[in-house]
C-alpha positions as CSV (number, residue, x, y, z in Angstrom):
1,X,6.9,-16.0,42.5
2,X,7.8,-19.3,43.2
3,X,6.7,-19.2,46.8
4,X,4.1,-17.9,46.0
5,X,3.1,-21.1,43.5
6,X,3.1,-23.2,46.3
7,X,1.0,-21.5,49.4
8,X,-2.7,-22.2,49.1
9,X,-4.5,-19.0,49.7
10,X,-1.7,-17.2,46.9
11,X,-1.7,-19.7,44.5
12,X,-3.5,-17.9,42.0
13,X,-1.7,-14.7,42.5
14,X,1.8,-16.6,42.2
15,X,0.2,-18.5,38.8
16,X,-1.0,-14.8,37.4
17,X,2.5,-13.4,38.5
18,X,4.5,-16.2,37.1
19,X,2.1,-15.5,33.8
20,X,2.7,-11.7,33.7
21,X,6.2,-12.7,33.9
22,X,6.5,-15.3,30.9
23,X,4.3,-13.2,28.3
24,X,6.0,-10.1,28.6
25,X,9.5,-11.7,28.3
26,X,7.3,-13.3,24.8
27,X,6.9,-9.9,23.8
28,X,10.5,-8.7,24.3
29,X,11.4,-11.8,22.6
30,X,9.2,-10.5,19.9
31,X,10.4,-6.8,19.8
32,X,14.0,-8.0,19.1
33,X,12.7,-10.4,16.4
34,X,11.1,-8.1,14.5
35,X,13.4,-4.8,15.1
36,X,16.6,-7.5,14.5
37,X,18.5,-6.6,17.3
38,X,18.1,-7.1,21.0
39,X,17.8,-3.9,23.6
40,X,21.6,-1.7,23.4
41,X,22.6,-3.8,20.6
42,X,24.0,-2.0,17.5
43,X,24.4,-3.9,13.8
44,X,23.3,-3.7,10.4
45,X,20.4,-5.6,10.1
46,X,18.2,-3.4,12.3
47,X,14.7,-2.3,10.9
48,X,13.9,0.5,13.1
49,X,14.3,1.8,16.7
50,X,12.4,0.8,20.2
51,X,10.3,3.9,21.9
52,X,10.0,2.4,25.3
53,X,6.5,0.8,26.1
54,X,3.0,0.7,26.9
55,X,1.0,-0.9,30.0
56,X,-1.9,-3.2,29.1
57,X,-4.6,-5.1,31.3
58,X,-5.3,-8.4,29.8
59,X,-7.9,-10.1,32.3
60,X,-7.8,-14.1,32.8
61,X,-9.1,-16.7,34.7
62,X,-6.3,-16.1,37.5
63,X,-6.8,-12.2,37.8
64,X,-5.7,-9.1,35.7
65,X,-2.5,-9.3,34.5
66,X,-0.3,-5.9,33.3
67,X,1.5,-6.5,30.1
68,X,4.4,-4.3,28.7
69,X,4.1,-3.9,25.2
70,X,6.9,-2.7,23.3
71,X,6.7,0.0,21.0
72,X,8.9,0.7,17.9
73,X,9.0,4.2,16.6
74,X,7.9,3.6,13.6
75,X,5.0,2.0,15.0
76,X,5.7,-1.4,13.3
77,X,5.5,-3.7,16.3
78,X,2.9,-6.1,16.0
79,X,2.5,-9.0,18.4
80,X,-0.5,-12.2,18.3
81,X,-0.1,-13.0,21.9
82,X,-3.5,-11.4,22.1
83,X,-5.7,-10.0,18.9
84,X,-6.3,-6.1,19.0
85,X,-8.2,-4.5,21.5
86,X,-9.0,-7.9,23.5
87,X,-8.6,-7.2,27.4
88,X,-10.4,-10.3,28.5
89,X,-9.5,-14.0,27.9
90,X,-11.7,-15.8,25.2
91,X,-13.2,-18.3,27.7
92,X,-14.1,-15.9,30.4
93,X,-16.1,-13.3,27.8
94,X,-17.9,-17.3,26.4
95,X,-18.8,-17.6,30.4
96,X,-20.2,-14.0,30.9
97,X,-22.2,-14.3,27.3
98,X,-23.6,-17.9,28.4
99,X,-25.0,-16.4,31.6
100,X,-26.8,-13.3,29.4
101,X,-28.4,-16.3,27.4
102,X,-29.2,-18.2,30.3
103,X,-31.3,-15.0,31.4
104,X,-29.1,-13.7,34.4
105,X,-29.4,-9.4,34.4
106,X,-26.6,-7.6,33.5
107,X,-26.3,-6.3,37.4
108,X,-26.2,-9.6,38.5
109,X,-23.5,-10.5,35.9
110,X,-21.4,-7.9,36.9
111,X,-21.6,-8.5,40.5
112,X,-20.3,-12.0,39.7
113,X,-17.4,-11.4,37.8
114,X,-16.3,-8.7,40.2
115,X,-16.8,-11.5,42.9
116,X,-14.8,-13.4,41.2
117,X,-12.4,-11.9,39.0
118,X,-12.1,-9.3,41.1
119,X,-12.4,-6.8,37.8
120,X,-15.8,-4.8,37.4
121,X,-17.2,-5.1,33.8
122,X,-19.5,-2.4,32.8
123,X,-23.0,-2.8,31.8
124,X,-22.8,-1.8,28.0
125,X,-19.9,-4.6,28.4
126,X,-21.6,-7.5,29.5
């Protein structure tokens, strides 16, 4: 990841790697928290049990990233690193609705952000 940070054509893909990286260790961090014990570890002040995880795309400014988001089995876990059902940054969803306004088609839209996030958004999306 770290060579990656520091080439000029990879930079990007080294930032979203290094990103990936650093938000699901946050969401580990957060499974423990809330379950009170960390992965393997047995004590009393447990809540409930882990049931492995889930894959989730969250798109950003530097490409898509895949999170790993913990699941409890009593379906307790509940993280803010994003808001539910959010798979695009905030600021990239403003930039693709400021375009719509500014009167560019939905096509041409989606051509864009493919272009440059290199994720397709769907019509009924835009």
């Amino acid at each position: 990841i770290l060579h990656q940070l520091f080439i000029g054509d990879s930079r990007d893909a080294g930032i979203a790697a290094l990103l990936e990286t650093v938000f699901n260790q946050v969401l580990r961090a957060q499974s423990a928290e809330q379950l009170g014990a960390d992965k393997y570890e047995r004590n009393e002040d447990r809540t409930a049990l882990r049931n492995g995880y889930y894959e989730r795309g969250l798109t950003t400014r530097v490409g898509k990233l895949t999170l790993n988001v913990p699941r409890h089995r009593d379906g307790s876990f509940s993280t803010e690193l994003f808001t539910r059902y959010q798979r695009s940054e905030q600021a990239l969803l403003l930039s693709l609705m400021e375009m719509v306004i500014q009167g560019v088609s939905t096509r041409k839209v989606a051509n864009i952000t493919e272009e440059l996030c290199g994720t397709e958004f769907s019509k009924s999306t835009v």
